[in-house]
Structure formats: C-alpha cells, structure tokens
N, C-alpha and C positions, 0 to 999 in steps of 0.2 A: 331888064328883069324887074319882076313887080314884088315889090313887097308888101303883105297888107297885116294891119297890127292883129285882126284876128287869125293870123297864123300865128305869132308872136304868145297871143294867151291860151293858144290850145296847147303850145307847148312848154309854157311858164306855170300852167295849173295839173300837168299828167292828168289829161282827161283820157289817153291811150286806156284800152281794155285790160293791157297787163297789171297795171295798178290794183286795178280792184278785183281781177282773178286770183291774184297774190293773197289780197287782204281776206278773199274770201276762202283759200286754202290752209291760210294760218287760225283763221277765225276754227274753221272745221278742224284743224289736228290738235286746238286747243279744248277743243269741246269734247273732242275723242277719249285724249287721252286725262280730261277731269273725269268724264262717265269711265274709265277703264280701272284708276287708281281706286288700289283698296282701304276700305276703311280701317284702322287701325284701334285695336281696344284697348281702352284707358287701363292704363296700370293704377294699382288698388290706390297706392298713393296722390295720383290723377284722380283717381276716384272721391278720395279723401278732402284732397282741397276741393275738388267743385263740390261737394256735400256741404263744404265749412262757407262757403262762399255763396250758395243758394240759400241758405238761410233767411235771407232778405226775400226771396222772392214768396217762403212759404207762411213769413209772418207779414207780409202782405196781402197772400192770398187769405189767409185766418182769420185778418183783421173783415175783407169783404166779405165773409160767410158770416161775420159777427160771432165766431166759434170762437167762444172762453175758453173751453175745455182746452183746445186744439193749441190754441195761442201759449197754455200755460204750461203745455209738455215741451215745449221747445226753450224751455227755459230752466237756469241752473236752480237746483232744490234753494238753495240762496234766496232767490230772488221767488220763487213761488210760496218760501216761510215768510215773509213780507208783507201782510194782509192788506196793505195800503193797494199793494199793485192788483192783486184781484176785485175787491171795493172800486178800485178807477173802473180798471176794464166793466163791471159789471152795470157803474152808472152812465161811463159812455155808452154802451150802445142800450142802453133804456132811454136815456134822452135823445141820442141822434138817429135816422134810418139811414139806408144808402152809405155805409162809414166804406172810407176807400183810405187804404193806406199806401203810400207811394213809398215804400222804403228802397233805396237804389245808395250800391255800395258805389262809391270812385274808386277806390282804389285797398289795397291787401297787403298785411305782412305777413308771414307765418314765421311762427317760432315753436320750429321743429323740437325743441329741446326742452318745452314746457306742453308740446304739442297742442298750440292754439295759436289764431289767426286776426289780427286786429284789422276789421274794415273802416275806415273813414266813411260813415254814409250823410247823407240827407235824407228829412224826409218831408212830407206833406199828407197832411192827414184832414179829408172833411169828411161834411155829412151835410145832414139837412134833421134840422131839430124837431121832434116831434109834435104833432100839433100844430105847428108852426100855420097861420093862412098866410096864402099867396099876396104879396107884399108889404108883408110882416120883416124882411131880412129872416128870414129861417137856416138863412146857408150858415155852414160852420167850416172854419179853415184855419190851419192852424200848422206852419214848417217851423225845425229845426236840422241841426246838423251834429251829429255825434261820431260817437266811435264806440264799434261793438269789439267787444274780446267774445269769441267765439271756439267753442270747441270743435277741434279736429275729430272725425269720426272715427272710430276704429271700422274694419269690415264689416259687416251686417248692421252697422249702428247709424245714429244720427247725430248733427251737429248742435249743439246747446248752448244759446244763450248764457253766458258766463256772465255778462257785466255790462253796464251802458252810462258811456261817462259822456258831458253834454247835455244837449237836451234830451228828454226823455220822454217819447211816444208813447211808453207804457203807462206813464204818470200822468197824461191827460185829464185833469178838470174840466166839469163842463158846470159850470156852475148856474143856478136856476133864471129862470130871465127875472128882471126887476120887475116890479109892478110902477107904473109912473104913481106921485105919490103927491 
C-alpha cells in the first residue's frame, strides 16, 4: 500500500469543500442578520454626552472655516468677557491662511451632579503664514495637551466650553517675523 505525503497535506490543511462552504454560510448569516438588526435611538442623555463630547470636533471644524464668530459661541460667557482670547483669535487667522485645528479628546469623565464632562485632549494646530514666499519656512505648527471642562447640554441646547486648563489653543500668539538685523 502506497503512501504519498501529498495525501498527508491535503488532509493536514482541510482543503475539502466543506470548509469553506461552512465559512462561507457563517460569513452570509452574519451579514444577514447585521443588515436585519434595528437601529436603536439615543436616549436624550446618550444625546447629551455625545453633544458634550463633540465639542472637539466643532471647534475644529471653526478653527478651518477661520470663523471667530462661530468659535466664540461655543464658549462659556467666562471666557468670551476675556478680550485676550478674541484679540488672539483675531490676529491668528490674519497672520496665518489654511489654519487646521486637530483637536481630538482621549478620553471623558462626566460629573453628572455638576452636569459637565472633562475631556483630556491634544491638539495641533498649523497654518501657513501670510505672505510667506516659497522657502521662506512659512509653515506654522504648534501641539499641546489639555483638559477641557465642558458643559453638558440640556435637550435642544449645545455644549460650552466651560474651561481650558494646560495648554491653550485659544491663546495662540503668532507673533511678527523678525527682520534679520
């Protein structure tokens, strides 16, 4: 009786058809029943943290539209009586074009009982200095890492910049280029 090792490996690897009939009927009732299950609506409080938690994403979108106006509603009356932070904002984006803010939270606490949410973020913020000729260095670039207190929304509302301890995006100097002298 003959033995040959390529018998050996077609049966040490399940090259057999039912293998991958198998795989390919589990593949199908998994896909079935993701496309079948219903979507579920956030309850208000679901609602609530992902508003307090997106915050990041809409002061970064703000920062790329270069929209003051936009940037300074999202922020506690506090902190918009502060004439420093509008004066920043206003000479950042006069000095720099293309300003990109990467604000991105890690991680969240909520404290339901004061009703607001501390994000730990980073961020990175550039641009490209105006005027600037092509290699001049005109790039601008500029990370930190903070911690936002952020308010909890009520239903129909929005969440507000309460506080920013660390570094701070909003405080950005750009200060003039030197003249070599």
């Amino acid at each position: 009786m003959s033995h040959s090792r390529e018998t050996d490996r077609q049966h040490t690897r399940g090259n057999g058809p039912f293998p991958r009939i198998l795989q390919a009927v589990f593949l199908s009732v998994l896909l079935v029943l993701g496309a079948c299950s219903e979507a579920v609506e956030l309850t208000p409080e679901q609602k609530a943290l992902f508003g307090a938690w997106n915050i990041t994403k809409e002061i970064s979108r703000d920062y790329g539209k270069e929209d003051q106006a936009a940037i300074l509603s999202l922020l506690s009356p506090s902190i918009r009586a502060d004439g420093h932070v509008a004066a920043d904002l206003s000479a950042l984006f006069v000095r720099l074009d293309h300003v990109r803010l990467h604000l991105t939270a890690d991680s969240g606490m909520e404290d339901d009982r004061l009703g607001t949410m501390v994000l730990r973020s980073h961020w990175v913020l550039s641009g490209m200095v105006v005027g600037a000729k092509p290699g001049e260095g005109g790039g601008y670039l500029k990370a930190g890492e903070c911690r936002l207190l952020v308010s909890i929304p009520k239903p129909g509302g929005h969440a507000v910049l309460l506080s920013i301890s660390g570094d701070d995006f909003l405080r950005v100097q750009i200060v003039p280029a030197q003249k070599a002298g």
